[in-house]
N, C-alpha and C positions, 0 to 999 in steps of 0.2 A: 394564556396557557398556564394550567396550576402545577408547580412543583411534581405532584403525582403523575400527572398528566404526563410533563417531560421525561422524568425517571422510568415510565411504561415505556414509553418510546425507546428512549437512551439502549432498554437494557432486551428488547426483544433477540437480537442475535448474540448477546452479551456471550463471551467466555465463562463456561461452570467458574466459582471461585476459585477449584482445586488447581484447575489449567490457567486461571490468570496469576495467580501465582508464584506457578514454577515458571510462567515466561518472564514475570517482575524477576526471579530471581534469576532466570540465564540474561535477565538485560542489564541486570546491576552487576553481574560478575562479567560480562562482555566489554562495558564502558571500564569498567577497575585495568581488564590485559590491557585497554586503549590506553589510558593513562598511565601504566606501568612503561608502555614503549616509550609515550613520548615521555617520562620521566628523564629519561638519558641526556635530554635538551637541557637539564638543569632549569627551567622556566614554571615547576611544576608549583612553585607561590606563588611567583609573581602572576601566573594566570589558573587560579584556583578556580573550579566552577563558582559562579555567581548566580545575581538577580534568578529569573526564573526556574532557568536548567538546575540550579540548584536544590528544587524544590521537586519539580513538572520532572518525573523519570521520562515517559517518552521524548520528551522536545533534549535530554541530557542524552537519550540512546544514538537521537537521530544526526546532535551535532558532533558527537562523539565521532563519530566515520566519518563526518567530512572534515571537521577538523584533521584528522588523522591524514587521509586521502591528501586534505593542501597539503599540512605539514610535511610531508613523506616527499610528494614531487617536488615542493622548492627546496628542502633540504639536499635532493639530490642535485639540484640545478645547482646548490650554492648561494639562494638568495635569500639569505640573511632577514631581509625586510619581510619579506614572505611569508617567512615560517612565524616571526612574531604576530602578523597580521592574521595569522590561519589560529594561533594557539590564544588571538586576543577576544578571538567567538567565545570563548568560552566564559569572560565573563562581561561582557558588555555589548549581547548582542542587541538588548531592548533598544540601545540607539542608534547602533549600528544596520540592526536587518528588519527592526521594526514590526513585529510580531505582529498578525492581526489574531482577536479575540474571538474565535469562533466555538457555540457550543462552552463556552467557561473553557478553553485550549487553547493557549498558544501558537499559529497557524505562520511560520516563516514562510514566503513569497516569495519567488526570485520570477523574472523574465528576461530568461537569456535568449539572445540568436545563434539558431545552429551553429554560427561557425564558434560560440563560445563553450559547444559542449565539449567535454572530452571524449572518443573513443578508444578504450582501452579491454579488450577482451578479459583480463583480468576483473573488469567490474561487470563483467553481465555474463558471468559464465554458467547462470540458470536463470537466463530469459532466451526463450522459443522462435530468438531474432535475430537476423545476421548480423544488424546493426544497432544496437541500442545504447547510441552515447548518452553522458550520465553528464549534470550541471552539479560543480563541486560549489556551494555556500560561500559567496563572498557578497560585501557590503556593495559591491559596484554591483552586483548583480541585482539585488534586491531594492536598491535603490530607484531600477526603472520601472518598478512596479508601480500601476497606474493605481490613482480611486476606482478607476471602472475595473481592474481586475480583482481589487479586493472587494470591491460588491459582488461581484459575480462568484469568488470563492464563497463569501459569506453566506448569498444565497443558497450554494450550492449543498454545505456541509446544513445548513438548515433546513434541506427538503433531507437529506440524509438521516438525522436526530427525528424530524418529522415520521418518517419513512421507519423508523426500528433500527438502523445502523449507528446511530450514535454512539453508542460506546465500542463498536467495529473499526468505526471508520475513524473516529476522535484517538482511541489508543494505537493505533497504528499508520496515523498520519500527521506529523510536525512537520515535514518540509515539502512547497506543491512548487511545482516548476512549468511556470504556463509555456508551454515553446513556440506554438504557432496556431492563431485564429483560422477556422475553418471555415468554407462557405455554405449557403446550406446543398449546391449540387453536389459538393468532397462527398462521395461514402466512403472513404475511412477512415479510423480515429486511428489515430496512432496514441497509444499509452503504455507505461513499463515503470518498472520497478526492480531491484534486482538486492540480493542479500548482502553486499560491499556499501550500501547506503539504503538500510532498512529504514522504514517511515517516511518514505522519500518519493514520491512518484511526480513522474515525468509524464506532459501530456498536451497533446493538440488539442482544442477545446472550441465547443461553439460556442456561443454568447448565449445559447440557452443555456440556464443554471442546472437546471435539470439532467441537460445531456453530461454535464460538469458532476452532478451526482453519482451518476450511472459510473464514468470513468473512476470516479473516486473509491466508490466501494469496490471495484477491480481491484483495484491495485493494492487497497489497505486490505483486502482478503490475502493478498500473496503476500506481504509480509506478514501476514495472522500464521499464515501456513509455515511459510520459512522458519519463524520463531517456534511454534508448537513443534515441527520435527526437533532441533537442534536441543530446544530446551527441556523434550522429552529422552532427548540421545537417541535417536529413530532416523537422522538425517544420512548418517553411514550406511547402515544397514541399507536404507531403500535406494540409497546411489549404489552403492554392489549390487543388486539385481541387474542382471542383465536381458529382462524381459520387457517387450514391449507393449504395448497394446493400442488398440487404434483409436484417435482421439477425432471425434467429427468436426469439432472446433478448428481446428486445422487439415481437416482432411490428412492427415498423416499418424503413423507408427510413432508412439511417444515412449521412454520408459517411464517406468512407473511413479516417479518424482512428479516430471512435468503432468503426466495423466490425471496424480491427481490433484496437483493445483490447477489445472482446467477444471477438472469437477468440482474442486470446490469454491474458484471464482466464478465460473458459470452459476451455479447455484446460487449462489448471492446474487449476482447479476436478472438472474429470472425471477427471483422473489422481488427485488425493487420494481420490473417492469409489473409485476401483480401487482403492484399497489399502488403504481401509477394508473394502469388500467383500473382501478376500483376507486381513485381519488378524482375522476371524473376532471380532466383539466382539460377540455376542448380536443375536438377532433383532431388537428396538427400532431398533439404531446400523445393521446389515445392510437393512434394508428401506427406511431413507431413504435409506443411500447406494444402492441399488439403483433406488432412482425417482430419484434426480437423474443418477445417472450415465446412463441409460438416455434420461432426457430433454436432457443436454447431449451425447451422440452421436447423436441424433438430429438435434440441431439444427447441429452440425457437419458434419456430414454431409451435411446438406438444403444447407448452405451454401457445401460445397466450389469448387462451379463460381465465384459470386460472389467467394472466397477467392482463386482464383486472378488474377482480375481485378485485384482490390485489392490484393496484394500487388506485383504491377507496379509501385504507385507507390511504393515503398522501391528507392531506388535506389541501397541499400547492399546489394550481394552478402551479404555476411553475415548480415547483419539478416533479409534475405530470407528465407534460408537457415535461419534460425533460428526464426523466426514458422511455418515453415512444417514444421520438423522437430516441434518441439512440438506443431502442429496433430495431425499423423499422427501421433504417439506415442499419440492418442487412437483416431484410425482403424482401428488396425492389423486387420487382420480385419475391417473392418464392410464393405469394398468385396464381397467373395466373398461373404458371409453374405447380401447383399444383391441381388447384381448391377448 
């Protein structure tokens, strides 16, 4: 594959320059409040960012919150050993968490068991789920990380690059948290991510790599999103609305926050099944993308008028502009098909 070739791919759903940016620059003023807090520890030489994160801003955004997160709960506990161990990520994680290399990124790996996540309503309080515990970044954790699940990442983020998400899914993902193998009769995946540990998603996964891609660009869309409201200053504004609108992805009344990170992770989610459907990979891979894709234009569709309504409350032309090109990139044809 030539240089050209990847950099087409890489940058199909890329961020305009102007909006990548100002999200580099709300991610380097987010990690400085981080280190400013924990500056108070007095520890702020002795664990100076190092090796990669010093370089790699997403993989410094992402350990940045969890550092933080450990730091915070053992400080309160009182355990001493803890808070050093949480503030020691910062410069020696190459040994400690073992980065896999995917895509030329950085890719920390953990596999924890449910009973290791934490649940804390503080960290998921814009995820669409009663329960979504969140796996805070430590060396034991990452350590059970098998060859077979870093193949299967590796694959996965390489049908992604492949697919036009590469620079989607690569800047908006440095930590993946496999939680639990699914069979192939399970229909549902359970995946999340939430704005207390941006670049970080959480995910049941099959040992298709594929199905591993699908989840992936999910999740790195909603932290694409989370970041573009905030780092545009537009994240306020659209939590004070107090209107709702009907989201078919969940069959429920959403306000206009969650609405439209549905529409704008669905829409990424429908354009990788196109291209799964046109990358011709055997009937099994061809038929589910064909049901999902077929059920998120659907549901796009059904929801255009609402769409319109609620993108009103972004009151950044571009942003707008942008929520709204990608909507229809999924559209194209379905208005005539239809009437």
């Amino acid at each position: 594959m030539s240089n050209e070739t990847v950099g087409r791919w890489m940058s199909t759903y890329a961020l305009p320059t102007a909006l990548r940016e100002q999200v580099d620059a709300y991610r380097q003023a987010k990690v400085a409040r981080i280190d400013g807090v924990l500056r108070v520890l007095g520890a702020e030489n002795e664990y100076a960012w190092g090796d990669t994160a010093s370089s790699d801003l997403p993989l410094r955004y992402a350990l940045a919150h969890h550092v933080f997160e450990g730091v915070s709960r053992a400080a309160r506990e009182g355990d001493h050993e803890a808070v050093s161990s949480a503030m020691a990520l910062r410069t020696d994680h190459a040994s400690s968490l073992r980065p896999l290399r995917a895509g030329g990124a950085p890719i920390v790996l953990m596999h924890p068991a449910w009973r290791d996540l934490t649940d804390d309503a503080s960290l998921r309080e814009d995820v669409a789920r009663a329960s979504a515990p969140v796996a805070i970044v430590s060396s034991a954790l990452c350590m059970r990380v098998t060859a077979t699940d870093r193949d299967l990442v590796a694959r996965a983020l390489d049908t992604a690059v492949e697919a036009g998400f590469g620079a989607m899914v690569l800047r908006n993902t440095r930590v993946i948290a496999l939680i639990a193998e699914l069979m192939p009769g399970d229909a549902k995946i359970r995946s999340w991510t939430t704005s207390a540990l941006p670049a970080t998603a959480h995910l049941d996964y099959f040992t298709e790599h594929r199905y591993v891609s699908r989840e992936l660009i999910h999740e790195a869309a909603h932290t694409e999103l989370n970041d573009l409201f905030s780092a545009l200053d537009t994240a306020g504004e659209i939590h004070r609305s107090d209107a709702t609108f009907y989201a078919p992805w969940l069959d429920a009344e959403r306000p206009v926050f969650g609405f439209l990170h549905g529409t704008w992770a669905f829409s990424h989610v429908a354009l990788f099944c196109r291209w799964l459907l046109n990358a011709h990979l055997g009937p099994e891979i061809s038929a589910v993308a064909a049901m999902m894709h077929s059920r998120y234009v659907e549901q796009l569709h059904s929801s255009r008028e609402d769409f319109s309504r609620a993108v009103e409350s972004v009151r950044v032309p571009e942003l707008a502009e942008l929520l709204t090109r990608r909507r229809d990139d999924v559209l194209v044809g379905v208005g005539s098909e239809r009437g």
